[in-house]
C-alpha positions in Angstrom: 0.0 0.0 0.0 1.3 3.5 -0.9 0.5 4.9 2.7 1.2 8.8 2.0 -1.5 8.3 -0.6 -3.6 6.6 1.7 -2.9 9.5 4.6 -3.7 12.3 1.6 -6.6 10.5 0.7 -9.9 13.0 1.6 -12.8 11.8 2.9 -15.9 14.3 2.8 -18.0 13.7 5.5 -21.5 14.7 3.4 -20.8 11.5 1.0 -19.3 9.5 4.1 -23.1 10.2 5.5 -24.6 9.1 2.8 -22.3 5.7 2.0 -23.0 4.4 5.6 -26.5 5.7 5.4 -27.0 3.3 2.2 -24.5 0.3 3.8 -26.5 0.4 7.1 -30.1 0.1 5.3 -28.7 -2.4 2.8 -27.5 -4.6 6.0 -30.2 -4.2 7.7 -32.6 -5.4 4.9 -30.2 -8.7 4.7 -30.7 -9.3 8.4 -34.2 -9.0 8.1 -34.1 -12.2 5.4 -31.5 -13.8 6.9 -32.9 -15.6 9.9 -29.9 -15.6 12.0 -27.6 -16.5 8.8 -24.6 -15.2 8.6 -24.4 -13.4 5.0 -21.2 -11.5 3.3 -22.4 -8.3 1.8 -19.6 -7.7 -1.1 -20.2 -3.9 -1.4 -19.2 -3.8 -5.5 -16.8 -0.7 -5.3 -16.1 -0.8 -9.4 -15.4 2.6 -11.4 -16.0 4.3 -7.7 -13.5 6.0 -6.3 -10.4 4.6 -3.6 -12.0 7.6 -1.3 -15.4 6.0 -1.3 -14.3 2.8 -0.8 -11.5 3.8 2.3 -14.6 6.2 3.8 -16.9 2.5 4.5 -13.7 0.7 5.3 -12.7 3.6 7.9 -13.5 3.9 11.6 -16.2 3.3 12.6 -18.0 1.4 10.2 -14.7 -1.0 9.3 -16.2 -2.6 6.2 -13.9 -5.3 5.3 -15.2 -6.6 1.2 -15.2 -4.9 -1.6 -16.0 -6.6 -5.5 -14.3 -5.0 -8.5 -15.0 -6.0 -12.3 -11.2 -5.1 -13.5 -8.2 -6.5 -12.9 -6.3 -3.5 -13.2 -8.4 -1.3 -11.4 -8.2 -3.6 -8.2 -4.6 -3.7 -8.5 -4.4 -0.1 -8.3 -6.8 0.4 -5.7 -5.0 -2.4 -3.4 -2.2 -0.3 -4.2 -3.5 2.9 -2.3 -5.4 1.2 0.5 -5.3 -0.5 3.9 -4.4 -4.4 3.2 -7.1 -5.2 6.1 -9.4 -5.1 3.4 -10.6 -8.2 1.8 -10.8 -7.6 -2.0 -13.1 -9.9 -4.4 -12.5 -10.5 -8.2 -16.0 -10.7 -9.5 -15.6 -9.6 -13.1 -14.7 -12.0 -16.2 -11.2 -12.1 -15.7 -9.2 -12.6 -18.8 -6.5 -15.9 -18.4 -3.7 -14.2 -19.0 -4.8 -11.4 -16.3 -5.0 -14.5 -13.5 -1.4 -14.9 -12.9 -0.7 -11.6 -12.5 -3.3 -10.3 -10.1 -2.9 -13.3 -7.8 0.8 -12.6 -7.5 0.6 -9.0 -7.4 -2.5 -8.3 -4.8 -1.8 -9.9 -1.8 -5.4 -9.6 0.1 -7.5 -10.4 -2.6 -9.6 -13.0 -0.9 -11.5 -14.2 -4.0 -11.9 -15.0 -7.2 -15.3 -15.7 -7.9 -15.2 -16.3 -11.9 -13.3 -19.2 -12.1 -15.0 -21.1 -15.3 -12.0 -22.8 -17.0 -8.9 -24.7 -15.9 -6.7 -22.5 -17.5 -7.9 -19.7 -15.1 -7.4 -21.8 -12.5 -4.1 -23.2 -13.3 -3.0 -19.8 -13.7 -4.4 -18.4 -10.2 -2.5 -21.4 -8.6 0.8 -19.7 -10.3 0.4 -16.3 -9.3 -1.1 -17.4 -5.6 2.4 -19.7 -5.9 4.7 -17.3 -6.6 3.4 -14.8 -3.9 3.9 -17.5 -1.3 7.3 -18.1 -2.4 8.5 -14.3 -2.2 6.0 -13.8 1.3 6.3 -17.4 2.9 3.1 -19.3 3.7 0.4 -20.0 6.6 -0.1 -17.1 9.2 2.8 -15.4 8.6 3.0 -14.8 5.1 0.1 -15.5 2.6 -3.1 -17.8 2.8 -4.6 -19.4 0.5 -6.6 -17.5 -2.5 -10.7 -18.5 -2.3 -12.0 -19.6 -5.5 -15.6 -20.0 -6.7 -16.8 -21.6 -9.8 -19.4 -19.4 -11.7 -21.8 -21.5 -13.5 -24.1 -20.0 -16.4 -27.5 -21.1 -15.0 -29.2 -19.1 -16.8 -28.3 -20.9 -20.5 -27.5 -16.8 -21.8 -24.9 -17.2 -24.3 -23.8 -13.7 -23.4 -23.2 -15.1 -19.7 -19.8 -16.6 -18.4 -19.5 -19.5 -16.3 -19.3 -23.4 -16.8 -22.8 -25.4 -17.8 -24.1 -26.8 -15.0 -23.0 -30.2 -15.4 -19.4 -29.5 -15.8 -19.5 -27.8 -12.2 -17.7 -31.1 -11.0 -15.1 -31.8 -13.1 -13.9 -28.5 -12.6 -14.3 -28.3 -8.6 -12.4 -31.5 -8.7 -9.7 -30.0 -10.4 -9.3 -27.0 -8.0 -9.5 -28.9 -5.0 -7.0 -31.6 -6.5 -4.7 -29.7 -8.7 -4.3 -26.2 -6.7 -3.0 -26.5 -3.5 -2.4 -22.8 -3.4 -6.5 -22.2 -3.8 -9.2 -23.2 -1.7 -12.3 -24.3 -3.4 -15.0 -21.8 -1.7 -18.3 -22.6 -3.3 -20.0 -21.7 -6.7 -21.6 -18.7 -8.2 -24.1 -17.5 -10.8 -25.4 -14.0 -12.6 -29.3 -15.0 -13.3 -31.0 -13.8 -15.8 -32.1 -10.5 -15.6 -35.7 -10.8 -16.0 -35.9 -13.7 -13.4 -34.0 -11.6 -11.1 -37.0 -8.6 -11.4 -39.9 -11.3 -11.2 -38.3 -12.5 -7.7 -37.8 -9.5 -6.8 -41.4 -8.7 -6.9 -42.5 -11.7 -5.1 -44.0 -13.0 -8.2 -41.9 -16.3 -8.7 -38.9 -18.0 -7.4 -35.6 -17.4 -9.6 -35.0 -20.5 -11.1 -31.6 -19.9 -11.7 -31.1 -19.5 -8.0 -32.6 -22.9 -7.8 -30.6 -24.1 -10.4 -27.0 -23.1 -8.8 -28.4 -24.7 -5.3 -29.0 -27.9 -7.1 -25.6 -27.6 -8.8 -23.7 -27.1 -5.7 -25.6 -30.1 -3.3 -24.8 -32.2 -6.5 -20.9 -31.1 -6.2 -21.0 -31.5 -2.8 -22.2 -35.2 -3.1 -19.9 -36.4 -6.1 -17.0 -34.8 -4.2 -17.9 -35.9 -0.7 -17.6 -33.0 1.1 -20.7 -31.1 3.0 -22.4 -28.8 1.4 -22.3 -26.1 3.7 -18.3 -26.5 3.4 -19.1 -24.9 -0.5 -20.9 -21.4 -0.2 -23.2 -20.1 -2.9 -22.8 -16.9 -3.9 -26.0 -15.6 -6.0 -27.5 -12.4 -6.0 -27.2 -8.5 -6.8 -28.8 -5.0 -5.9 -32.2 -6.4 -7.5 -32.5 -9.5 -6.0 -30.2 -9.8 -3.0 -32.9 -10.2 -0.6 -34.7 -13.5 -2.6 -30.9 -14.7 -3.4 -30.9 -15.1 0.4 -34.0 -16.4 0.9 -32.8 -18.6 -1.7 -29.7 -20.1 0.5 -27.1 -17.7 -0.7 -24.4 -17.2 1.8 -23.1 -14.1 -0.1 -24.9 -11.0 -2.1 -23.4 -8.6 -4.3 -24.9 -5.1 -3.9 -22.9 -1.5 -5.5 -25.7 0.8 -7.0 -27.8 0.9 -3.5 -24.5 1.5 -1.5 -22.7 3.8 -4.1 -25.1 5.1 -6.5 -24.8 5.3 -10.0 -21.7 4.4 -11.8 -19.9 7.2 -14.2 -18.7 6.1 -17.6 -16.0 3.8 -17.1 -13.8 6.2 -19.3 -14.8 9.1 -16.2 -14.1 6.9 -13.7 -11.1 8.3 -11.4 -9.5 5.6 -9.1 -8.9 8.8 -6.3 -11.1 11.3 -6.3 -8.7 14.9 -5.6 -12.5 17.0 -5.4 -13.2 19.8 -2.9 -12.8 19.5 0.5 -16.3 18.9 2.4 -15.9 22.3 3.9 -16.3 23.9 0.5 -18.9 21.5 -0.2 -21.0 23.1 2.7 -20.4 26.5 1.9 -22.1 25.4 -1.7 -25.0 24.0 0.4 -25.7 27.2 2.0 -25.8 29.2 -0.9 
């Protein structure tokens, strides 16, 4: 972490307010669906600024996981901020981007579009090759958390492994990786099944379909199923996701708001200090 950059980095306490405003409602609607569950809440932090993201993992709300979509921009956000946060690749990654982010990002915590072996084979290099320069186990790096993304959903335009070629591929992680640890399996539903549960008006069969996926996994692999997570659900649908069995939920638009352009978006935002931002209130 560059810490000057981190210790220059502004925080403006009108758009703090309103970040832990929109993080506090968004957990308290999880609890509320949870019964008891514990759920992860991955606030998705992608083509929003380092500031936003350091102002809901600062004192006192401490907010620990954060989802980006590109490989580069995670890299040089992990570069300006604290390593106590928990970073999660949930974006198509690119195989030839896999090496390089696992080596170079020390707390990311997880990849959750694994969908090939070549991604995988690659992950287990760069997650390799930090552990040989920072030593393993407690005092040096753990292992990286994978999740399989399965296209439940049939969408040609969606990634992720069919279904039925969940197992082979878990197999291979949890056989051919020691340097990842298989963490469970993830989808992207449909959009328009995602609306209907939503509403109350169905339930999201591609939730459904990623539950069946994962029991069947669990079984052909003999290992529990709670032992493999399911990670399903976004700002739309988070709350049925749960309801659903998922043990983590994606939300970024109802924390952050509205994303700029991706050719706008400024990794550190250098804007006005919040006193001048009051002063423009007042006018």
């Amino acid at each position: 972490m560059d810490q000057k950059a981190n210790d220059d980095m502004r925080i403006n306490g009108r758009r703090a307010r309103i970040l832990t405003g929109n993080i506090h409602s968004v957990k308290q609607r999880i609890e509320k669906v949870a019964d008891g569950r514990e759920v992860r809440l991955i606030a998705v932090s992608k083509l929003k600024s380092a500031n936003d993201i350091l102002t809901l993992h600062d004192f006192p709300y401490h907010h620990r996981d954060f989802g980006e979509n590109y490989a580069q921009e995670l890299t040089e956000k992990a570069a300006l901020l604290p390593p106590t946060i928990q970073w999660h690749m949930i974006g198509a990654l690119q195989t030839n981007k896999c090496k390089p982010l696992a080596e170079q990002v020390a707390n990311l915590y997880c990849v959750s579009s694994v969908d090939t072996v070549k991604k995988a084979d690659a992950l287990e290099k760069g997650r390799a090759a930090l552990a040989a320069r920072l030593g393993e186990g407690e005092e040096g790096v753990g292992r990286l958390r994978v999740l399989v993304q399965v296209n439940t959903s049939g969408e040609a335009e969606k990634s992720g492994v069919e279904p039925h070629e969940a197992v082979g591929l878990c197999r291979h992680v949890r056989e051919k990786c020691p340097h990842l640890v298989l963490g469970g399996l993830m989808t992207i539903g449909a959009l328009a099944r995602s609306r209907e549960a939503s509403t109350g008006e169905g339930v999201n069969e591609d939730f459904v379909v990623l539950r069946e996926t994962r029991d069947r996994v669990a079984e052909e692999l003999g290992v529990e199923k709670g032992e493999l997570e399911l990670s399903m659900g976004m700002s739309a649908d988070f709350e049925s996701a749960i309801g659903m069995g998922s043990d983590e939920v994606r939300v970024g638009t109802t924390i952050f708001g509205e994303r700029p352009a991706r050719k706008d978006a400024k990794i550190k935002d250098d804007g006005p200090e919040e006193e001048e931002e009051a002063e423009e209130e007042e006018k």
